[in-house]
N, C-alpha and C positions, 0 to 999 in steps of 0.2 A: 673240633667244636663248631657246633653250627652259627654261622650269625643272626644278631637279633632283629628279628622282624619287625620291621618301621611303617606304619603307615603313615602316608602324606596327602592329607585333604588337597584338592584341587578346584579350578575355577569351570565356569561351567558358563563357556558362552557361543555366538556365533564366529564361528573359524571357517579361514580356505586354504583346501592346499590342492597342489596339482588341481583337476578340472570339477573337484567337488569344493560345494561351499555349504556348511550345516552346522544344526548345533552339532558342540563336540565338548566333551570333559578334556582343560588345557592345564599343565604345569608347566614354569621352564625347566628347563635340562637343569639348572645349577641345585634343584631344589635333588634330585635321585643321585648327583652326581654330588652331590657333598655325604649325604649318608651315606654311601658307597666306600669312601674316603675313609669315612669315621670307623670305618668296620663292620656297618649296619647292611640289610639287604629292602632297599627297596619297592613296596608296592602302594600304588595310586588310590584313593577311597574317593569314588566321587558320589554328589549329593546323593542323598535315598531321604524318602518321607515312607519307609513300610515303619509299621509299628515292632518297635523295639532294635531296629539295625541297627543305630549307633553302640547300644549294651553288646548288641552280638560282634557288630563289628571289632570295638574294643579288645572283648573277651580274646579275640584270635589275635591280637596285636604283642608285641614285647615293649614297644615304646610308640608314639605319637606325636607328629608333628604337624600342627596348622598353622600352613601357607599362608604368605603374604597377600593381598589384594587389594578389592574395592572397600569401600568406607564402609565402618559398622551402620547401619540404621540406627540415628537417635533416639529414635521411640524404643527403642531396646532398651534405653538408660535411660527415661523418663525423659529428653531431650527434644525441642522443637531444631530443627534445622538450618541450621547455618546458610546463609545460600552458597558458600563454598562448599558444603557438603555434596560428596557425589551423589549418584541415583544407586537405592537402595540394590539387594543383593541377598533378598528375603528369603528362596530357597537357600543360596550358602549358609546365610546369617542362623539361619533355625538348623542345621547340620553340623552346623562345627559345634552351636552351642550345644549339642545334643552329644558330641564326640568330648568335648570337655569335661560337661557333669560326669561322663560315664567313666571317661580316665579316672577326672580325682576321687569318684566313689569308686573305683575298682583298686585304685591305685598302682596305673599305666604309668611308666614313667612320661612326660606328656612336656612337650618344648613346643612356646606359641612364636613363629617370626612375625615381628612389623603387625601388619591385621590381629595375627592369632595373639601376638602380647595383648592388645587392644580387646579381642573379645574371650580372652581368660579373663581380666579384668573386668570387664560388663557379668561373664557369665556368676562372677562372686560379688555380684552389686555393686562391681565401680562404675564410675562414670568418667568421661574422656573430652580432652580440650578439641574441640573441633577443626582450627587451623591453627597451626605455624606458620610463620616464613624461616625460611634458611636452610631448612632439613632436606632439602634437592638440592641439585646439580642442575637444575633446570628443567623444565618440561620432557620427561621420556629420556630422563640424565640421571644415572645416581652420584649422591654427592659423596665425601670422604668428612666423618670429624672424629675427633675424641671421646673416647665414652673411658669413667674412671670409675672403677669399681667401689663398691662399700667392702667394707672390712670385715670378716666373719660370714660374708653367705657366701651358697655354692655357687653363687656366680664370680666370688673371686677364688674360690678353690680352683675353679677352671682356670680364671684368666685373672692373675693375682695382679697386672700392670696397666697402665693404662693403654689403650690398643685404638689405631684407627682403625674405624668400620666404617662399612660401604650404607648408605641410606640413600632412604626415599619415603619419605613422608611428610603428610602436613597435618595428623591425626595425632596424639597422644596422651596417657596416662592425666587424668585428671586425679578423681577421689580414689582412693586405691579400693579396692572390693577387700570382702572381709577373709581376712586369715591372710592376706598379701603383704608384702615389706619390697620396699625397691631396693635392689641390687646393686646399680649403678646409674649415673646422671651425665648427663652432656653438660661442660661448660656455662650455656646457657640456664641449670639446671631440670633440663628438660628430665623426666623418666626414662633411663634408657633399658633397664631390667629392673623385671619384679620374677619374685617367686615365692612360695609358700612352703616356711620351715615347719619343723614339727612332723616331716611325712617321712612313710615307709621309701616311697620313691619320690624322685625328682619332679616337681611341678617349676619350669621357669621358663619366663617369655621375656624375648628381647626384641629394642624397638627400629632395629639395622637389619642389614641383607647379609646373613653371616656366608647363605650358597652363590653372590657375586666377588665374595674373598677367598682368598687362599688359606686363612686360618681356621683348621677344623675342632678347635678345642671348643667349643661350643656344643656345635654335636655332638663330639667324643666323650660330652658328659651323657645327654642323654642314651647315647648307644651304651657303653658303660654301665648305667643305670638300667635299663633293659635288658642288657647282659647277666645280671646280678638277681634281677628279679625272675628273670626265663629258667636262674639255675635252680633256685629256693624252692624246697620241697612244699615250703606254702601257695606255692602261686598257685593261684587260680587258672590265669588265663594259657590260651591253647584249650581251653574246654570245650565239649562240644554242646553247640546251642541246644537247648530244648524241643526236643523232638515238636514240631508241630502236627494237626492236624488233616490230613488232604483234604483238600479242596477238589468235592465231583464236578 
């Protein structure tokens, strides 16, 4: 049986390695090498603005995962800016939102980490607390705390105990977007999972670095779910895009 095809949005900035320095589309390792783990296969989607690639892109997906990064833009969520807020990330921010809608209307199974919880949220009209303190390890550290599941959703079907996870954020879960329910909370009650019941597949974002841990049950839902939907004689996707036009 084949494994199920995982896309993983990436970041998109100025990189150097050996004696080149350029723009470059970047992920870390931990992000291929946990779906890898979970039984998933896979491959990098980085920004596009052509019209309609996120629909197409999707279509050829089994599941979906948006990456961790830089700070949503406020103006996304009707927000004036924090001056802790980072510097914007307008090409990502307009791409993942564009890879989101196309999940949950296609019905991808679709897992958002840290950022990607944060702009599932925006992308179904939430809005988000602009800083924390405590949710690091320190500058370029990630920290370690408790996240405790709610009762009844899929994210305690995965992880039914309460589990330390790996973080790094000072972004989170404000007004929850509509069709959303949190999953599970930090101690301090922060949001640390939301996902949206009621679906064919899995819609769930969490606000920790599940590919800096050893515990792939997190994943292993989404992959799972992916799996399930790649076999269904309903599925859509693997379709092939709509023939376009040439261009003389």
């Amino acid at each position: 049986m084949s494994r199920p095809v995982i896309g993983i949005s990436t970041y998109q900035d100025q990189a150097r390695w050996g004696v080149w320095e350029m723009p470059a589309v970047l992920l870390p390792a931990g992000y291929p090498r946990l779906v890898r783990a979970a039984g998933g296969l896979a491959v990098l989607l980085p920004p596009d603005d052509a019209e309609d690639a996120a629909r197409d892109t999707v279509a050829a997906l089994d599941g979906l995962v948006i990456a961790g990064g830089a700070d949503v833009e406020p103006a996304r969520y009707g927000a004036v800016a924090d001056p802790r807020t980072g510097p914007p990330a307008r090409e990502r921010d307009a791409w993942e939102l564009a890879l989101i809608r196309a999940a949950v209307e296609q019905e991808v199974p679709l897992l958002g980490i840290c950022r990607g919880m944060q702009l599932l949220n925006v992308a179904l009209g939430g809005t988000l607390v602009q800083h924390l303190e405590d949710h690091t390890g320190g500058l370029g550290v990630f920290g370690s705390h408790p996240v405790v599941p709610v009762p009844g959703t899929a994210y305690a079907d995965a992880v039914p105990e309460t589990a330390m996870v790996p973080a790094y954020h000072h972004q989170a879960v404000d007004r929850l977007g509509g069709g959303l329910v949190a999953s599970a909370h930090a101690p301090d009650g922060t949001v640390e999972a939301v996902e949206l019941p009621g679906r064919a597949s899995l819609v769930l974002g969490v606000q920790w670095h599940p590919e800096m841990g050893e515990d792939t049950r997190v994943m292993a839902a989404l992959v799972r779910a992916a799996g399930e939907r790649s076999r269904s004689p309903r599925n859509p996707a693997r379709r092939s895009p709509a023939p376009r036009t040439p261009v003389s």
